[in-house]
N, C-alpha and C positions, 0 to 999 in steps of 0.2 A: 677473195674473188667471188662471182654473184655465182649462186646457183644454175643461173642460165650458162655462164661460163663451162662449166662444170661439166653440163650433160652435151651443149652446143659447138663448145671450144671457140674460135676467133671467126669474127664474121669476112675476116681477110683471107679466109682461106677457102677452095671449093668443096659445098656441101657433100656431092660425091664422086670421089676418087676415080679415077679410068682406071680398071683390072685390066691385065695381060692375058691370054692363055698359056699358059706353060707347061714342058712336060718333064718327062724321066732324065731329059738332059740336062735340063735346068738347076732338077733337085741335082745331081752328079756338081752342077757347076758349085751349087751354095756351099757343098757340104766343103768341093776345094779349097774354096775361098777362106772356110771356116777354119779350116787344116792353116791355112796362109796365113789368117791372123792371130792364130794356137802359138805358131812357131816364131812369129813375128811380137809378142808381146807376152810368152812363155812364164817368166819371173812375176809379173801383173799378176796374171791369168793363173796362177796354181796360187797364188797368196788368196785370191779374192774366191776363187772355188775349194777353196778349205773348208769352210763355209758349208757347205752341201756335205761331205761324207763326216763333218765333226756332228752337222743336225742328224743326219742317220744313225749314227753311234750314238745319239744321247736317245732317241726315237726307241732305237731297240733297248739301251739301259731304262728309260720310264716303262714299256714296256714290262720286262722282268721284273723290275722293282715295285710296284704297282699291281701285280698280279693280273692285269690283261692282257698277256701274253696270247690271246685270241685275236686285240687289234694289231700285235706287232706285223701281221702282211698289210693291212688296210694302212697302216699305218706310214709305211716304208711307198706303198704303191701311191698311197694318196699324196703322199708328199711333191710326187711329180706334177700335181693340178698345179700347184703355186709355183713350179717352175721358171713360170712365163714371163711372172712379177717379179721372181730375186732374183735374173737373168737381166735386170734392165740396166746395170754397172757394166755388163759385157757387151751388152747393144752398144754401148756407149762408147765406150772402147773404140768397137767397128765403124762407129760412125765418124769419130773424131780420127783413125788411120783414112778412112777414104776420103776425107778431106783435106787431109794433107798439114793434120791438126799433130800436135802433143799428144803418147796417148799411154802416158805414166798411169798407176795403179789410182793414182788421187785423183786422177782425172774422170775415172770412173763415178767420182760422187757426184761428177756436175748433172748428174741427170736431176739431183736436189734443187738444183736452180732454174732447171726446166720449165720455159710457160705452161708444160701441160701439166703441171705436177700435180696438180689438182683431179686432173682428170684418169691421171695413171693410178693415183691411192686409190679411186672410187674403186677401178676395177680389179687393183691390185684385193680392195676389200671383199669383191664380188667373190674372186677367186680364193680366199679365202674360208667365205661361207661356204661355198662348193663344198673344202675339203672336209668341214666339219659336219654338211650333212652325209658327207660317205662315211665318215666315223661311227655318227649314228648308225645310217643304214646297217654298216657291216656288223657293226653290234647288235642292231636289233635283229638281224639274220643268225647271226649264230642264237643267239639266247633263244632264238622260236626251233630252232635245232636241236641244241642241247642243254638247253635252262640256264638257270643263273648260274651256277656254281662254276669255280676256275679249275682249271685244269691244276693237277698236282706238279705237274713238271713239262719241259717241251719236249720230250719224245713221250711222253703218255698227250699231249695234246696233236704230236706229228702222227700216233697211231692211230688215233681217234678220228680224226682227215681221210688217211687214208685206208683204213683200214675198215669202216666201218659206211654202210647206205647216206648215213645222213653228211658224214664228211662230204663224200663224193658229192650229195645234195650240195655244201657249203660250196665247194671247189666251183661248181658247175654257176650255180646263183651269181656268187659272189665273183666272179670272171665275167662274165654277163653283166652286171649290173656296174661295177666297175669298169669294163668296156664304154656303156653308156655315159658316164659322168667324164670319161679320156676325152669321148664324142664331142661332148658337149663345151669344155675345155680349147678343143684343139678349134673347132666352129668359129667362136666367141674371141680368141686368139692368136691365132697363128701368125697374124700380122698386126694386131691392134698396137701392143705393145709397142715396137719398133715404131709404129706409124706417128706412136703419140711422142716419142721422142724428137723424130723430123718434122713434125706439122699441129701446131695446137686447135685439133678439129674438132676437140669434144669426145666425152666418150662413148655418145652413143651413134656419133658417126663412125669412130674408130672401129666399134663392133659390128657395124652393118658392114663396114667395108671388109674386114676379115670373113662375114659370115657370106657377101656374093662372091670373094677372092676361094673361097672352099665349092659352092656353088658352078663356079666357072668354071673348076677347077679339079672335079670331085678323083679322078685317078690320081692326081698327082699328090694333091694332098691327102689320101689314102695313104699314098705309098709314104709320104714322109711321114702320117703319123705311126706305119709301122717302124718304119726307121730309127726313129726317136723310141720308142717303145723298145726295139731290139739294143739300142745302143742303151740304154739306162738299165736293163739286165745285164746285161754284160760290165756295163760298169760299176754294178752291187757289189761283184763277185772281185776279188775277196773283202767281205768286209766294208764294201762302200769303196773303197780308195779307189776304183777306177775313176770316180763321178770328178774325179780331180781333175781329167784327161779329158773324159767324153764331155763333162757338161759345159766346160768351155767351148769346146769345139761344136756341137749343138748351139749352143747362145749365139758365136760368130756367127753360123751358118743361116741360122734365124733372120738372124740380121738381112745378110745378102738373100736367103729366099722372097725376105718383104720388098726389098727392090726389084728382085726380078718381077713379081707379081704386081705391086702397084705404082702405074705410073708417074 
């Protein structure tokens, strides 16, 4: 497909999207919906979010093995950027049940065959470089902290956190600045994804229409991007295995928030 393709998507479709206003009911309705297609495609949906707490287990095993046991938080936290991108099997999903489509675990790959696919890699790759410059960043943060040298073990590196000015500097930064790149994530995508699924617009329409859909939108999507935030700690705990539960039910919900929001 032509580069104009790519960035433009299909000239059969409208340049820019009508946004909704929406509010705290809205996100209440998505996340139902999201619970509905959890429960409704259960078997699918824990096979294909396996996926998510087996990459966090291996995230913390490179971590250890590796001796940067310093990116092991950046490393777990940033992994949620790319969320938006390994979550397009579960858009999928939701989209082929509201339509009244098949919506087996294989059906999940037709997003492969998708007109926009081309348009989804771009951003899927955008959202990849994201993660890797928070990698950097958090690394070059600590090292201007505490120098090169690796911690001897994780509770002489948990002590050093907390127990010490510069930790707390770490804690305080790197929450901060990490914050920032969620921001920037959540702007850039909240709806892109999904959109490119239902409509081959190009990806840099995709991205303007998520960025006025947050715009329009600025309480609501506040509120979901805390939500999403709170539900993906709670789903670390123990050990990742929650993300089996929440991150489907998040993807679903995704899904039904971009419909409420775009019309």
């Amino acid at each position: 497909m032509s580069t104009l393709h790519v960035f433009a998507g299909s000239v059969e479709h409208p340049v820019r999207p009508e946004i909704r206003r929406i509010g705290l009911r809205d996100l209440r309705d998505a996340l139902a919906r999201g619970i509905d297609d959890f429960r409704a495609m259960p078997s699918h949906v824990i096979f294909l979010s396996l996926l998510y707490p087996i990459v966090g287990l291996v995230l913390a095993r490179l971590s250890f093995g590796y001796d940067v046991v310093p990116l092991l938080f950046p490393l777990v936290a940033g992994f949620a950027l790319v969320g938006p991108f390994v979550a397009l099997g579960l858009y999928e999903l939701s989209r082929r049940r509201e339509q009244g489509r098949p919506a087996g675990w294989r059906d999940a790959f037709g997003v492969l065959r998708n007109p926009a696919i081309d348009s989804i890699a771009l951003l899927g790759g955008l959202l990849m470089l994201l993660f890797v410059i928070w990698l950097a960043v958090a690394e070059g943060l600590y090292q201007s902290l505490f120098g090169y040298g690796v911690p001897e073990s994780l509770s002489g590196f948990l002590a050093e956190v907390v127990g010490t000015a510069h930790g707390r500097t770490l804690l305080i930064a790197g929450n901060a600045i990490g914050f920032l790149f969620a921001l920037v994530v959540l702007v850039i995508s909240v709806v892109s994804f999904p959109m490119l699924l239902d409509r081959d617009i190009g990806a840099v329409t995709a991205m303007q229409t998520s960025v006025r859909a947050v715009a329009r939108n600025p309480v609501a999507m506040a509120a979901w991007g805390l939500i999403v935030a709170a539900a993906l700690a709670l789903g670390s705990l123990p050990f990742f295995i929650g993300l089996a539960v929440v991150l489907p039910v998040l993807a679903h919900a995704t899904w039904h928030l971009y419909r409420r929001v775009v019309v």
